[in-house]
C-alpha positions as CSV (number, residue, x, y, z in Angstrom):
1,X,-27.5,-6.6,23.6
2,X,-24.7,-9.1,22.9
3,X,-23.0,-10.0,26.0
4,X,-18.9,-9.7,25.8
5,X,-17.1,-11.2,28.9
6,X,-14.2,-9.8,30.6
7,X,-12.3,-13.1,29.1
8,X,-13.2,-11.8,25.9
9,X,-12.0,-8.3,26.4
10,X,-8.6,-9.8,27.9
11,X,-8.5,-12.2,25.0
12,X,-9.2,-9.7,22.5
13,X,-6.1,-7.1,24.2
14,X,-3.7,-10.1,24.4
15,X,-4.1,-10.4,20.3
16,X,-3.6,-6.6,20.2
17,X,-0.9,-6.8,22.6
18,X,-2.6,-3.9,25.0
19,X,-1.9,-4.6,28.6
20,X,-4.8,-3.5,30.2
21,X,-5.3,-3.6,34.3
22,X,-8.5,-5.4,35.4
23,X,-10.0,-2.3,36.1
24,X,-10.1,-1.5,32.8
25,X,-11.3,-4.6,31.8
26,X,-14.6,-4.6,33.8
27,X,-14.8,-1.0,32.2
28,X,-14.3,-1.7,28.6
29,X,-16.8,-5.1,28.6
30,X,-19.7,-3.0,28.9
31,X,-18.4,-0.5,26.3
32,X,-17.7,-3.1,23.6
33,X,-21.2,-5.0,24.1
34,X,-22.8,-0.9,23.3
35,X,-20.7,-0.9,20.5
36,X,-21.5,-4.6,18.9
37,X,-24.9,-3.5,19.9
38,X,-24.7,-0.5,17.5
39,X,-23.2,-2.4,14.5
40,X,-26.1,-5.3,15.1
41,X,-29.3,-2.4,14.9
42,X,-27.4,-0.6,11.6
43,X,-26.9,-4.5,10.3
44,X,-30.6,-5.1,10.7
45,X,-31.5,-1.5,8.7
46,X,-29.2,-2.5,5.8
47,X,-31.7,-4.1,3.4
48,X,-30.7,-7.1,1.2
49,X,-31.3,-5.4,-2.3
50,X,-29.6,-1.7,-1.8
51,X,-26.1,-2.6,-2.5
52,X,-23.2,-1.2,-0.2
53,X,-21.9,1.9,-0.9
54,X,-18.8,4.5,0.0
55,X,-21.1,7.8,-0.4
56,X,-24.8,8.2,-0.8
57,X,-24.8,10.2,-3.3
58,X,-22.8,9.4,-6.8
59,X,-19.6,11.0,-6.8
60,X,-18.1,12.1,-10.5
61,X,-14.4,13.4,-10.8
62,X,-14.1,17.2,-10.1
63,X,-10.7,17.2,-11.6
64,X,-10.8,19.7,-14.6
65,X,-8.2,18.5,-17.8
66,X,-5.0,19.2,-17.7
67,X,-4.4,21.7,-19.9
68,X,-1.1,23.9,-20.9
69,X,-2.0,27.7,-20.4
70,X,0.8,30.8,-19.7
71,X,2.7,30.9,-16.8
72,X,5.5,32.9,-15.0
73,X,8.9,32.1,-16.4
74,X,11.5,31.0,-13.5
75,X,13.2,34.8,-13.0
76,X,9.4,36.4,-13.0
77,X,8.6,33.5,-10.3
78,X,12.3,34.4,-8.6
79,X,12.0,38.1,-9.3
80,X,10.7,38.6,-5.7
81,X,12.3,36.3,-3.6
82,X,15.4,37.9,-0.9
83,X,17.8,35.1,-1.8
84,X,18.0,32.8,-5.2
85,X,20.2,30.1,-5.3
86,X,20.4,28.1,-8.8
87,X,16.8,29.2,-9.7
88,X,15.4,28.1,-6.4
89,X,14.6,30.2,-3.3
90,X,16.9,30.6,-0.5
91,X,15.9,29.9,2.7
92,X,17.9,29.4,6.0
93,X,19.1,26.3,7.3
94,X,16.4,25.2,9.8
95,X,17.7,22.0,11.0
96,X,21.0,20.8,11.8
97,X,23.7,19.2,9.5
98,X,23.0,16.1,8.1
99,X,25.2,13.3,9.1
């Protein structure tokens, strides 16, 4: 398992601008030498000639084509609404008024 100091942790928190106490520094070291223990077994698996991939399986689009069929005109789409207002629905205000 890779060792990863407490000065490293602290190092690493002053680039990512997290204050951490020292109590959480002698926490996290041991967490973050599991994890770069992880990532070094899975490195290790990864064999030179499979190439890196997003999905193990091949993904092909699922889109269908666009294509033009009949739809509801605007009053049919309106037709059952409580409120219309210039061809749109009406709805109450929910928020206050913009300034």
């Amino acid at each position: 398992m890779p060792d990863i100091t407490r000065d490293e942790v602290a190092h690493l928190a002053d680039l990512a601008r997290i204050d951490l106490s020292d109590a959480e520094l002698d926490h996290l070291a041991p967490q973050l030498a599991v994890i770069l223990d992880s990532i070094a077994s899975i490195s290790e698996v990864a064999a030179g000639d499979v190439p890196p991939t997003s999905h193990p399986l091949p993904l092909t689009n699922v889109f269908r084509e666009d294509v033009v069929t009949p739809s509801l005109t605007a009053e049919q789409a309106l037709a059952g609404a409580p409120e219309v207002e210039e061809q749109r629905f009406s709805v109450p205000r929910i928020l206050g008024e913009e300034q």
